[in-house]
Structure formats: C-alpha cells, structure tokens
N, C-alpha and C positions, 0 to 999 in steps of 0.2 A: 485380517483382510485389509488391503491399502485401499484406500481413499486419494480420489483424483482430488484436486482443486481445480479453478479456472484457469483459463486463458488469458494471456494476457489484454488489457484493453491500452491501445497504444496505436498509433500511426507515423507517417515518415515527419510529420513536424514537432513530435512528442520530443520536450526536450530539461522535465523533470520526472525523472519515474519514483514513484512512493510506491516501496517495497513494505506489505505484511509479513504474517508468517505463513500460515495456511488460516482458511475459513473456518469460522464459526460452524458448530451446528444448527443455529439461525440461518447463517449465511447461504448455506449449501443448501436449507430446506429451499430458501429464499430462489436460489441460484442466483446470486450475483455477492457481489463484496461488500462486505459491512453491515450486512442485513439484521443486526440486531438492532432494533430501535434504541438502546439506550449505547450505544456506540457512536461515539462523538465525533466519529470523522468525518460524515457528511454534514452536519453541523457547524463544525469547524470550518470547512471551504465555503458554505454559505455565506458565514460570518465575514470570514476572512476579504472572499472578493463583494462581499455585498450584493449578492443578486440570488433570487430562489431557483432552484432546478428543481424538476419533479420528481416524486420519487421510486419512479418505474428505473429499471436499467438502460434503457432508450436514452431517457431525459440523462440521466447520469453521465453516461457516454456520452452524451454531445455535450456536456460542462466540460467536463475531463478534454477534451480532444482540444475543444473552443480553446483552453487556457495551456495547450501543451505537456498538458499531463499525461502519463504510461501510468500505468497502477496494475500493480500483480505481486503475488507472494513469493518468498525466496522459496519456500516447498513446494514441489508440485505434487507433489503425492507422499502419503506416511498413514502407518498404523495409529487410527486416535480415537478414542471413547472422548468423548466429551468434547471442548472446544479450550483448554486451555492448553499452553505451548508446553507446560511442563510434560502435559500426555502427549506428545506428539515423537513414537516410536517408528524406526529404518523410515527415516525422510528419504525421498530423492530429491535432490536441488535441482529449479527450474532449470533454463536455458536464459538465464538472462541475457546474456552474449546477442540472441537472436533481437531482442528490444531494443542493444544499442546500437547495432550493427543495422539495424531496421528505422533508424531516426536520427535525432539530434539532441542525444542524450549528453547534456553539460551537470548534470547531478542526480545524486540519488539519494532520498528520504528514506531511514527504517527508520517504521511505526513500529518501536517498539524495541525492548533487552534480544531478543529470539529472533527477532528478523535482521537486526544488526551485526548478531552473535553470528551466524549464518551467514549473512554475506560477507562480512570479514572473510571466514572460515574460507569459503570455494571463489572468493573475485578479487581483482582488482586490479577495476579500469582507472584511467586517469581521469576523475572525474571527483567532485566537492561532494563529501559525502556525509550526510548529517543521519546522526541517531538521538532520536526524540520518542520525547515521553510516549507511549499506547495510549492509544484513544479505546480502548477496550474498558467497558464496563466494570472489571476488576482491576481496573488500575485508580485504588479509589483517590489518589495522592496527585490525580491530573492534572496540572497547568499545563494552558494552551500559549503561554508568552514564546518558550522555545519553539512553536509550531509560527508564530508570526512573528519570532526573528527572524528565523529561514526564509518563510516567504517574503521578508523583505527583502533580505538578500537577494535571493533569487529574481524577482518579478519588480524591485523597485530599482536594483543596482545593477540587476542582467542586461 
C-alpha cells in the first residue's frame, strides 16, 4: 500500500529548501515533519538562528517561512513499514520543480545519504547543493558543524 507524505511548506520568498526523504512513522502520526522528538532538526535551527519556535506546525511554518526556508521530502509517496529509508519500496519523487519554480530557490539542503541519493538521481537545477549528515535519531555518528557550515554560507555569505 503506498503512503502519501506531505506537502510541501514553502512560499514565493522561500529561498533555501531542505529536502528529507519521506516521514517518520512519528512523523505522519504527528502529521507534520520531523515529528519524532529525538530528531534533531528542529533543534538544530533553534540553535543555529537562536530564537524558540513552538512546537505546533503553525509555529514551525511561520519560522521556516520567516527565515526563507521550503522544507519537503524528495518522496512523495512509497511502499514503507517502519520509518527507515532502507524500507522505503516504488518511491514516487516529489515535484520539486513546482518549489523552485514557485520562489527564490538559491540552494538545496539533503538531510541525509537517501535524500541526497535521490535528488541527485531525478534533478538538477542550477543551484548550491549540499548533502549533510541526517538529523534522524539512528544516525548515532551526528555532528551538527556541517549543518552550521552550510548555514553560514548560506544566511551569513548570501
């Protein structure tokens, strides 16, 4: 049975998107992205711009939007038991095209080996494209330094 993922969260000033791969089973109970509490990536952007958002998907979206962020998965839908990318059987890839086409997309963040592996595989825009460590709970080997290279790049040098 395939499984939807979301939509993407993005507007016409969105102008770095950070691509997953598909949703957790937290995630999706949750409905919204990153929904496992020990998944570091809203943590990480806490950290990173230093300020708290709440952590309804309301509040989230208005960080994300606030700071030019697009966030959405390279899958939009796949056959998956569990929430690891290794299970993730006949993906369809999103419509990224629609996000860049739809803003002011100067780069693109995968979170992650699966979401990198993947957009390689179906894209490419002309655009700075960085693959950084999974903020995913089984990625027990995490550092966040290549998450706040990038955003220096991006938000200190853009």
């Amino acid at each position: 049975m395939m499984i939807e993922g979301f939509e993407p969260v993005f507007d016409e000033n969105s102008e770095v998107m950070i691509l997953g791969s598909f949703p957790s089973v937290k995630s999706r109970a949750e409905g919204f992205y990153y929904g496992n509490k020990r998944n570091r990536f809203w943590n990480l952007l806490r950290e990173y711009f230093g300020c708290y958002f709440g952590d309804d998907a309301l509040a989230k979206t208005e960080f994300l939007l606030s700071r030019g962020i697009a966030l959405w998965d390279v899958v939009a839908s796949c056959e998956i038991v569990g929430s690891a990318d290794a299970d993730i059987k006949f993906p369809t890839v999103a419509n990224i095209k629609k996000v860049v086409d739809g803003s002011k997309i100067r780069a693109i963040i995968c979170n992650g080996k699966k979401s990198f592996e993947l957009y390689s595989a179906h894209f490419d825009f002309p655009v700075k494209v960085y693959a950084l460590p999974s903020t995913s709970p089984a990625n027990v080997s995490f550092d966040k330094s290549a998450w706040f290279t990038a955003f220096d790049e991006l938000y200190l040098k853009g």
